[in-house]
C-alpha positions in Angstrom: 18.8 -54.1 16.1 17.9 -53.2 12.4 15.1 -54.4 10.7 15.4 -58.3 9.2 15.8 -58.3 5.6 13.0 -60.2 3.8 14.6 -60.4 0.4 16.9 -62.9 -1.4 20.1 -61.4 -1.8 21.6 -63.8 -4.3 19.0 -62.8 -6.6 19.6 -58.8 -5.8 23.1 -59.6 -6.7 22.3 -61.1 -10.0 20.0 -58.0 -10.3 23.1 -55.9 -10.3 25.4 -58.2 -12.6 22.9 -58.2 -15.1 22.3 -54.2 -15.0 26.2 -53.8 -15.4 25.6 -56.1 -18.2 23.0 -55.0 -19.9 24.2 -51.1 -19.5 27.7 -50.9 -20.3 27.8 -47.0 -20.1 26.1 -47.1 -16.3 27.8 -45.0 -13.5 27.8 -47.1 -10.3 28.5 -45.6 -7.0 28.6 -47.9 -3.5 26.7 -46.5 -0.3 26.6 -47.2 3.6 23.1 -47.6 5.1 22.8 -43.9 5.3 23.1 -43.2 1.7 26.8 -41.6 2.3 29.4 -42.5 -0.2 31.6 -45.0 0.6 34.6 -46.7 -1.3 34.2 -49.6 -3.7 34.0 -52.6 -2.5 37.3 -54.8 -3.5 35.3 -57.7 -3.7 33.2 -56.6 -6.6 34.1 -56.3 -10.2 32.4 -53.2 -12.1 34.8 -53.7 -15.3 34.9 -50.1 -16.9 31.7 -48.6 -15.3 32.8 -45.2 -13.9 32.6 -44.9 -10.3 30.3 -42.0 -9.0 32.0 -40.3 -5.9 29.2 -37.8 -5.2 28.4 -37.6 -1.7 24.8 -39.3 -1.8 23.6 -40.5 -5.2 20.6 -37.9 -4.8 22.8 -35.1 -4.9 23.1 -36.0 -8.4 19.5 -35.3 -9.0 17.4 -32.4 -9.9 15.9 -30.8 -7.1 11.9 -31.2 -7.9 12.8 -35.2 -8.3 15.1 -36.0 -5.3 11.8 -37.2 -3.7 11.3 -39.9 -6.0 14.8 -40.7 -5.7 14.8 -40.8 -1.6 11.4 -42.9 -1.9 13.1 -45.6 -4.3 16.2 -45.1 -1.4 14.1 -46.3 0.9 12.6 -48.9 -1.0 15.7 -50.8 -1.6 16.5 -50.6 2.5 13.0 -52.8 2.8 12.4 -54.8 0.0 16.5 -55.2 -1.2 15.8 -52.9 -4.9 13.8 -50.0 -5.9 14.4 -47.8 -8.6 13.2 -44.3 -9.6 13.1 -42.5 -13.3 14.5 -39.1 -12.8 15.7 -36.0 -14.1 19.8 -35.4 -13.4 22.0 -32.0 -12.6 23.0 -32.1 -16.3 19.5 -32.3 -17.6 19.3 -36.4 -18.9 16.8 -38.4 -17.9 18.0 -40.8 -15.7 16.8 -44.2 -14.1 18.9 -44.9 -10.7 18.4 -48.3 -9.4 19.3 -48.7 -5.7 20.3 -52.6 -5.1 21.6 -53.5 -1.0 24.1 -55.7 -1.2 25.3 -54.8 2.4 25.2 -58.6 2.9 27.7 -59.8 0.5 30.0 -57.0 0.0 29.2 -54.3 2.8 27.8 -51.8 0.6 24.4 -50.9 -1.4 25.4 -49.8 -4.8 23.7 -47.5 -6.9 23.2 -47.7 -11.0 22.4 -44.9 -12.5 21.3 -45.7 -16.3 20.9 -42.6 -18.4 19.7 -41.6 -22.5 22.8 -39.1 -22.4 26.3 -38.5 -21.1 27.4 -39.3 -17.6 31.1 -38.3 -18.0 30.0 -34.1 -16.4 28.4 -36.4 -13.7 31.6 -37.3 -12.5 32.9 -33.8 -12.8 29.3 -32.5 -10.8 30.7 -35.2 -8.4 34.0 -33.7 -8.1 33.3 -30.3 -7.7 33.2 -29.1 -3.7 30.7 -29.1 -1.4 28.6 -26.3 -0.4 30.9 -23.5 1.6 30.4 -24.0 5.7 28.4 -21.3 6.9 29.6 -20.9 10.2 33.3 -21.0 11.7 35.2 -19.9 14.8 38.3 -17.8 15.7 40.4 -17.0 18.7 42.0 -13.6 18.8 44.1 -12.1 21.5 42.9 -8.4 23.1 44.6 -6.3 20.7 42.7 -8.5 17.6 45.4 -10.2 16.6 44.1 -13.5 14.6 45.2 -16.6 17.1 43.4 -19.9 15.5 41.1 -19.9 12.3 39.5 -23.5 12.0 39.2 -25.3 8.5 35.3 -23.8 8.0 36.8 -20.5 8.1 39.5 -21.5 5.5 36.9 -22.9 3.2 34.5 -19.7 3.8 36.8 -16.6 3.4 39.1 -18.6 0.6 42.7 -17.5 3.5 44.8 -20.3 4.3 45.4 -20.6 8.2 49.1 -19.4 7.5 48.0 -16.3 6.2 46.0 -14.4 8.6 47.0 -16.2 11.5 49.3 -13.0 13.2 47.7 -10.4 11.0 45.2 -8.1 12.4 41.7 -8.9 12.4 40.7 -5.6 11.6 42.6 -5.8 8.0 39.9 -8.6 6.9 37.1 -5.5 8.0 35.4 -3.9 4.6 36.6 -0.5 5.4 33.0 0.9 5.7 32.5 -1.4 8.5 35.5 -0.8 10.7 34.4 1.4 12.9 31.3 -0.9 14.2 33.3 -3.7 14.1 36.0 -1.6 16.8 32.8 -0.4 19.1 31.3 -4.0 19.3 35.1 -5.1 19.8 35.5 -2.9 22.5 31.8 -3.5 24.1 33.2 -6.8 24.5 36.7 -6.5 26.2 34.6 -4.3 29.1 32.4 -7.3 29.6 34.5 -10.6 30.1 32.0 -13.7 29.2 29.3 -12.2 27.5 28.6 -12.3 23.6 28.7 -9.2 21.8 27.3 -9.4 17.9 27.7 -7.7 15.2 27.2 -8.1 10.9 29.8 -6.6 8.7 31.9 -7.5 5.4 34.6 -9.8 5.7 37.2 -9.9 2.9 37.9 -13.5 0.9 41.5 -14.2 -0.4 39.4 -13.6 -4.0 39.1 -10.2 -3.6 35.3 -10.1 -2.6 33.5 -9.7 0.1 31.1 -11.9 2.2 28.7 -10.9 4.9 29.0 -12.3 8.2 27.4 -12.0 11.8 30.1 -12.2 14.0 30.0 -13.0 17.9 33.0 -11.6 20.1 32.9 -13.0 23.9 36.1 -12.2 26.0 37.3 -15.3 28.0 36.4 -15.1 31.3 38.1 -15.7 34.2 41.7 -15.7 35.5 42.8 -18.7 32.8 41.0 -15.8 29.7 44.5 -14.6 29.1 42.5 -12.1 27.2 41.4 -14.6 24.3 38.5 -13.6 22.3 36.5 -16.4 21.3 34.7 -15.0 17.8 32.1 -17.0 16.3 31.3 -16.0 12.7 27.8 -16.6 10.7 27.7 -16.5 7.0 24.5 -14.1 6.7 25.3 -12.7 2.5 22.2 -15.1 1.5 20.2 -13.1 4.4 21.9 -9.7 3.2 21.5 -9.7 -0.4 17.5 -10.6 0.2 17.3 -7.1 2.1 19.5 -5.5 -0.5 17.1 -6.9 -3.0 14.2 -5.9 -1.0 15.6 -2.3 -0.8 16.3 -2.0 -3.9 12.5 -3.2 -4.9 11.4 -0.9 -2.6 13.5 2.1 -3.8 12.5 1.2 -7.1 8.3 1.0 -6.1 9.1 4.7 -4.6 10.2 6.2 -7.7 7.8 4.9 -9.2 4.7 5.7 -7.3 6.6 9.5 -7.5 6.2 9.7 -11.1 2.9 8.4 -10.6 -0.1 11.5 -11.6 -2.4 9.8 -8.7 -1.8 9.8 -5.5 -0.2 7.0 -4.0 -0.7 6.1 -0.1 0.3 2.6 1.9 -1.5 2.1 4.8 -1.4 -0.7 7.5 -4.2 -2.8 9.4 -4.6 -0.2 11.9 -4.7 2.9 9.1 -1.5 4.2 9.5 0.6 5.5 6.8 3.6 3.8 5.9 4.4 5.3 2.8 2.7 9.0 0.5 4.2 10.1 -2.5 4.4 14.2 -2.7 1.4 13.9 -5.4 -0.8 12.6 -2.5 -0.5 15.9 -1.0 -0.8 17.8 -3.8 -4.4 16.3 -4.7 -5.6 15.8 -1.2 -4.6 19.4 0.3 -3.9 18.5 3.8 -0.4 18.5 4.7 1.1 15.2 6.1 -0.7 13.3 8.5 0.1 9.8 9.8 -3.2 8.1 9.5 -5.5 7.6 6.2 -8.6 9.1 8.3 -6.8 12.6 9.4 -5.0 12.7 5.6 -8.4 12.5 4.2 -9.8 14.5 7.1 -11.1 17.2 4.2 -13.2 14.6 2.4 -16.9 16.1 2.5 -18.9 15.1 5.0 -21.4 13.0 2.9 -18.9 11.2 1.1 -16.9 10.1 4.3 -19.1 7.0 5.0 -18.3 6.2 1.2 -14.9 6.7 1.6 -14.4 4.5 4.9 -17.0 2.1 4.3 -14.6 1.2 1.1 -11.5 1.0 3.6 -13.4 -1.4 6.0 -13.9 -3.3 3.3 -9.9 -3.7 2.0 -8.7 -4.1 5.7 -11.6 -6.6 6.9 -12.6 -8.9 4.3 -9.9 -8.3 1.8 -12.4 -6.3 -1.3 -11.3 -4.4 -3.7 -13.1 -1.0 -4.0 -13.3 2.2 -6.3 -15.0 4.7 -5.2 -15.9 8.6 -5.9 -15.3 11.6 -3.2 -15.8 15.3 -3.3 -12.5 17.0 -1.4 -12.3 20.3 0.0 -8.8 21.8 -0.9 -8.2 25.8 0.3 -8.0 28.1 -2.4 -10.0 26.0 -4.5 -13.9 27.3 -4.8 -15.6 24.3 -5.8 -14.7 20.7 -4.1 -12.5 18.8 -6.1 -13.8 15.4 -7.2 -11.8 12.5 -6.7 -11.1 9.2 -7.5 -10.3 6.4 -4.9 -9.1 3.1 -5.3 -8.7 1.0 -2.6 -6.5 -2.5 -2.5 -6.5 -4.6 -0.4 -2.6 -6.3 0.6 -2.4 -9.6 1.7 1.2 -11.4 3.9 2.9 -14.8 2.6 0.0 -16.4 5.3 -2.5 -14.4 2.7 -3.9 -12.6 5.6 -4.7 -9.0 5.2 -2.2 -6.7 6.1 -3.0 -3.4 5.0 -3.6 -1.6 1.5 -3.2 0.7 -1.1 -5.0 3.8 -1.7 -4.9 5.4 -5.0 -6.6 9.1 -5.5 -6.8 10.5 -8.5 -8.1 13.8 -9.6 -10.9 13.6 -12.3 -12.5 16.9 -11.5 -12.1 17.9 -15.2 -13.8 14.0 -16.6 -16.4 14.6 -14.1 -17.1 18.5 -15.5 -17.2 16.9 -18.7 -19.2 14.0 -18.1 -21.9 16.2 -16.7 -21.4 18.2 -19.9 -21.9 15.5 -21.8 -24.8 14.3 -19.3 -26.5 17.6 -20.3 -26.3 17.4 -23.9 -27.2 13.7 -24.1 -30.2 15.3 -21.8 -31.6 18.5 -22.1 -32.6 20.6 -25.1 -29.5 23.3 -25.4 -32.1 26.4 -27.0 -34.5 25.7 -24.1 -33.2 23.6 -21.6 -36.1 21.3 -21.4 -35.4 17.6 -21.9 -34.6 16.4 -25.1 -37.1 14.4 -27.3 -35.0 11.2 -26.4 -34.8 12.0 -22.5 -38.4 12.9 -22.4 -39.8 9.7 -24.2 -36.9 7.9 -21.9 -38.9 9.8 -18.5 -42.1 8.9 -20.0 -41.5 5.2 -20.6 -39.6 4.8 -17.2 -43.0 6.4 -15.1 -45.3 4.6 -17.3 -43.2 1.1 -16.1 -43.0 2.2 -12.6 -46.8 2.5 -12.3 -48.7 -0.3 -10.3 -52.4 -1.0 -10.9 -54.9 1.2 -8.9 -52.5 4.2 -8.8 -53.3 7.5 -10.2 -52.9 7.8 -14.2 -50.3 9.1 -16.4 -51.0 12.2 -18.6 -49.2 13.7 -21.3 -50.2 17.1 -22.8 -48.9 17.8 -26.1 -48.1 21.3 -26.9 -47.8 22.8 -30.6 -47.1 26.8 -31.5 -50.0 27.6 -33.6 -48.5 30.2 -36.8 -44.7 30.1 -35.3 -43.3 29.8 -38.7 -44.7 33.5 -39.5 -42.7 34.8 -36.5 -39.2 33.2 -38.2 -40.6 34.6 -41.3 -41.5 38.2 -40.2 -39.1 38.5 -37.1 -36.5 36.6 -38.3 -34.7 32.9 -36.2 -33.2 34.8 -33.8 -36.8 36.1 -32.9 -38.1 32.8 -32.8 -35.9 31.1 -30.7 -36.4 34.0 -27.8 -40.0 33.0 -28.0 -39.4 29.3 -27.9 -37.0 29.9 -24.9 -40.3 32.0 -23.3 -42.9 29.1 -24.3 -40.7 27.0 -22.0 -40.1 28.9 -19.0 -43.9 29.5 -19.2 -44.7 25.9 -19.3 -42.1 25.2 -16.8 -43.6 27.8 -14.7 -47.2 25.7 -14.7 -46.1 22.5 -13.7 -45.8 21.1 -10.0 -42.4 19.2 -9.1 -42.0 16.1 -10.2 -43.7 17.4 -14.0 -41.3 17.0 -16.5 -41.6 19.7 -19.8 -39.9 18.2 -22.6 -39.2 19.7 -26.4 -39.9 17.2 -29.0 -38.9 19.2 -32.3 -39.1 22.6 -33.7 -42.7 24.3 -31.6 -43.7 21.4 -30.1 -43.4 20.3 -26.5 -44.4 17.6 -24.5 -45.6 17.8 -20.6 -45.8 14.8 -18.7 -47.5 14.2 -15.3 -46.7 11.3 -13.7 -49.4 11.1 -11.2 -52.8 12.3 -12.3 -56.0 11.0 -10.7 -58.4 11.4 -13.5 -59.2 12.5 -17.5 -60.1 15.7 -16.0 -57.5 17.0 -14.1 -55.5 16.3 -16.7 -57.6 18.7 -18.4 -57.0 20.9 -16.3 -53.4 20.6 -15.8 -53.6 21.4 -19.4 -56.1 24.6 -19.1 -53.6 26.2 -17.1 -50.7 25.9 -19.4 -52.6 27.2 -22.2 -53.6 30.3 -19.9 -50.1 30.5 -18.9 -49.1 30.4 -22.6 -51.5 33.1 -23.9 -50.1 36.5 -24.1 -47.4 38.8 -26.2 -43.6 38.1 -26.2 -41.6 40.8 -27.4 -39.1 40.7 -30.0 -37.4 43.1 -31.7 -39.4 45.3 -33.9 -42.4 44.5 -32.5 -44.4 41.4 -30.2 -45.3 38.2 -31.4 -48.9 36.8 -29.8 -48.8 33.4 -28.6 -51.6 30.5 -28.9 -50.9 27.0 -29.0 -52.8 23.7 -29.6 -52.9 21.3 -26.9 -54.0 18.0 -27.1 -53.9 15.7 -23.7 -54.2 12.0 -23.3 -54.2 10.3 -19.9 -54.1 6.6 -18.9 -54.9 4.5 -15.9 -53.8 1.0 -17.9 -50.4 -0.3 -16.6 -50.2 -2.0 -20.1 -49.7 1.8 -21.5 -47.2 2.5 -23.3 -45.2 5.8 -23.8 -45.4 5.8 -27.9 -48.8 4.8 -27.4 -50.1 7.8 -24.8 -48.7 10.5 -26.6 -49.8 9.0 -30.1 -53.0 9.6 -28.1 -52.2 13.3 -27.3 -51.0 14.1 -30.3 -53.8 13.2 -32.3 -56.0 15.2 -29.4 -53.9 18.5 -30.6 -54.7 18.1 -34.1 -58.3 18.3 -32.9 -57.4 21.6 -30.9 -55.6 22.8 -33.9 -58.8 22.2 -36.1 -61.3 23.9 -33.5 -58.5 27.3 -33.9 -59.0 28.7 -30.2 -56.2 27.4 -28.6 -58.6 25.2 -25.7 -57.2 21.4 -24.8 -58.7 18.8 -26.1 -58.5 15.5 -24.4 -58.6 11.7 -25.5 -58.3 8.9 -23.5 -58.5 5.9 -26.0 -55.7 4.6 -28.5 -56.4 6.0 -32.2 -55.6 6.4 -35.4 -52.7 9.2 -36.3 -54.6 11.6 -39.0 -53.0 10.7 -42.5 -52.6 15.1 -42.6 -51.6 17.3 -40.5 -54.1 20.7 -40.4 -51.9 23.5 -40.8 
């Protein structure tokens, strides 16, 4: 028993008169209780409306609102009305007003009430249904066509009367023949069992469709050798893969023009897919797993390297990372970079990655280059006056209260202009190149000699445990410093003045400590003999410099 209706159907009848009424341009369209088209009621009197004949009023509406449509459906079967604003095949908007008036005329009749046109409506209502997708045959044991059913007409386009008596094997795309013999073959040596194969069918247009077909000989002695065939439209299914392979063919050639190297791996590491540049790059000839291709990585950058992979195949992170390669032939590793990519299924859990290595030997040659510029002093090779004030300011901010001090010993050639004068610049810069591998030569690791500009130079100590030490420290530079150089045409005697500050304060600062120092030297420059002189409070610059 269906559910009692709890409306009034008089008044959902004089719900529908009036719509007809009020919308003279409405399409109306009556419906059995499953929503299925059925003929117009004689009993009713529509006047001039046109009469929709699709096969359920929602096939008249666009896919993302059929919902709605189906909800106001429904509706109507409970309450006797419901109505839902939607958008239609041709593009209108649309209101479709379901009404059950099973009671009185044996149908529920849907009004659809639109801003536009309804006249292709009829047309969209008119046009075929959707193609079966599956449909049988009987063939006897030399494959001549027996029976065709009326899916098979409708799918391959052939009236029954026109392959009926012809030869299967004519419909066959030529490319497919010879499977399509094997599998027919496979199944007249084993009466009753199914025997499946996909191949290209021909339609009476002229194109082709794929299909999987089924063969299974009658068995038994009442067979009379009939081959029951069962066919299965699968071109949706094929021209997916075709699109998929040609995707993928495409994503090869295009990882082959790649410069990088290109590798896909899966969950457990294999390789699924290298381009030739991989190889090329890497130097290891083909393997099947990222760990053995990579097998040449340097040892300390292997935990990098497959900490980075972990992280892609694991927990889905993205990670760039650098590697030093060992590659026969080559002399020197060859730096690479390596990005890894994590690549996620439809359920957006992880199934593999992509691994891109590129060579940047050459950037990271020039980086260092550029490094050592930005770093060192080119005439000496001590650090630049930006580097060393950078060093300074960097150990003076590292130091904690109640560690050793900081001292800085401030170096100036006295009378170096007369050796560019009398010996000429080449002259000079030999013995500025000599000052520095003496001073470099007096220092303990961790010291840091740096040239500020023209003679001068600037030695830090980062860990110093009092005034005099630093003193010291500084006694045995200017020892180291004293002495000839020789140049050509003669030697050039060396003296410097050094002045030294040093500093326990963690307040310090780097401007500050050698302002200290380099008032200090003026003081060693006044006295004229070359001996440190050492101040460990802020002062005043001097407003001249002695000469």
């Amino acid at each position: 028993m269906g559910e009692a209706r709890r409306f009034d159907p008089a008044h959902v009848e004089r719900t529908f008169e009036r719509l007809l009424a009020r919308y003279p341009g409405a399409a109306v369209g009556a419906r059995d209780g499953n929503g299925l088209s059925v003929p117009m009621p004689a009993s009713l009197d529509i006047g001039a409306h046109p009469v929709l004949a699709a096969r359920a009023g929602v096939d008249l509406v666009a896919p993302q609102d059929r919902p709605r449509a189906v909800e106001a459906w429904t509706r109507a079967l409970r309450q006797g009305a419901g109505r839902a604003d939607v958008t239609l095949l041709n593009g209108h908007c649309a209101a479709i007003h379901y009404l059950d008036l099973r009671g009185s005329h044996g149908a529920l009749m849907a009004v659809v009430v639109s801003d536009g046109d309804l006249a292709d409506l009829e047309e969209l209502a008119e046009r075929p249904a959707t193609p079966p997708k599956v449909c049988t045959m009987r063939r006897d044991n030399h494959g001549q066509i027996l029976a065709i059913d009326d899916n098979g007409v409708r799918m391959l386009g052939w009236p029954a009367g026109e392959v009926v008596g012809r030869s299967s094997l004519d419909l066959v795309h030529p490319d497919d023949q010879a499977r399509a013999i094997d599998n027919w073959l496979s199944a007249l040596q084993s009466p009753g069992l199914p025997h499946r194969w996909r191949g290209r069918y021909a339609r009476r247009d002229g194109t082709w469709t794929w299909l999987e077909i089924t063969n299974t000989l009658a068995a038994g002695p009442g067979g009379d050798g009939v081959v029951h065939t069962e066919m299965l439209d699968v071109s949706d299914e094929m021209a997916a893969l075709d699109e998929l392979r040609r995707r993928e063919r495409l994503l090869r050639r295009l990882t082959e023009a790649l410069p990088s190297g290109v590798l896909q791996i899966d969950r457990d590491r294999r390789i699924l897919h290298r381009n030739d540049r991989l190889v090329e790059i890497v130097g290891h000839p083909e393997a099947t797993t990222l760990d053995a291709q990579l097998a040449d990585v340097v040892l300390e950058d292997r935990a990098v390297l497959f900490r980075a992979a972990g992280r892609a195949l694991d927990a889905a992170q993205d990670s760039d990372v650098e590697v030093r390669i060992h590659v026969a032939g080559v002399a020197r590793p060859r730096v690479c970079s390596v990005a890894m990519r994590a690549l996620a299924d439809d359920g957006e859990q992880v199934s593999g990655a992509i691994v891109c290595v590129s060579d940047v030997t050459e950037a990271t040659v020039l980086r260092a280059e550029l490094e050592l510029r930005a770093t060192f002093d080119p005439l000496t090779a001590c650090h630049n006056r930006a580097s060393i004030m950078s060093l300074l300011g960097a150990t003076l901010s590292r130091r904690r209260s109640g560690e050793h001090g900081v001292a800085v010993v401030f170096v100036d050639l006295d009378r170096f202009k007369a050796v560019n004068d009398a010996h000429g610049h080449a002259a000079g810069d030999h013995v500025l190149s000599v000052v520095a591998d003496r001073l470099r030569g007096a220092i303990r690791e961790g010291d840091a000699v740096g040239r500020i500009g023209g003679d001068e130079f600037l030695v830090v100590y980062p860990a110093i445990p009092s005034p005099s030490v630093a003193l010291d420290a500084a006694g045995r530079l200017a020892q180291r410093l004293g002495g000839s150089v020789p140049v050509e045409g003669g030697a050039v005697q060396l003296q410097a003045s050094l002045g030294v500050s040093w500093s326990a304060d963690p307040a310090m600062d780097a401007d500050s400590l050698v302002a200290i120092a380099d008032a200090a030297m003026y003081d060693s420059k006044r006295d004229g003999t070359g001996r440190p002189v050492l101040l460990t409070a802020p002062v005043e610059r001097l407003a001249t410099r002695p000469d």
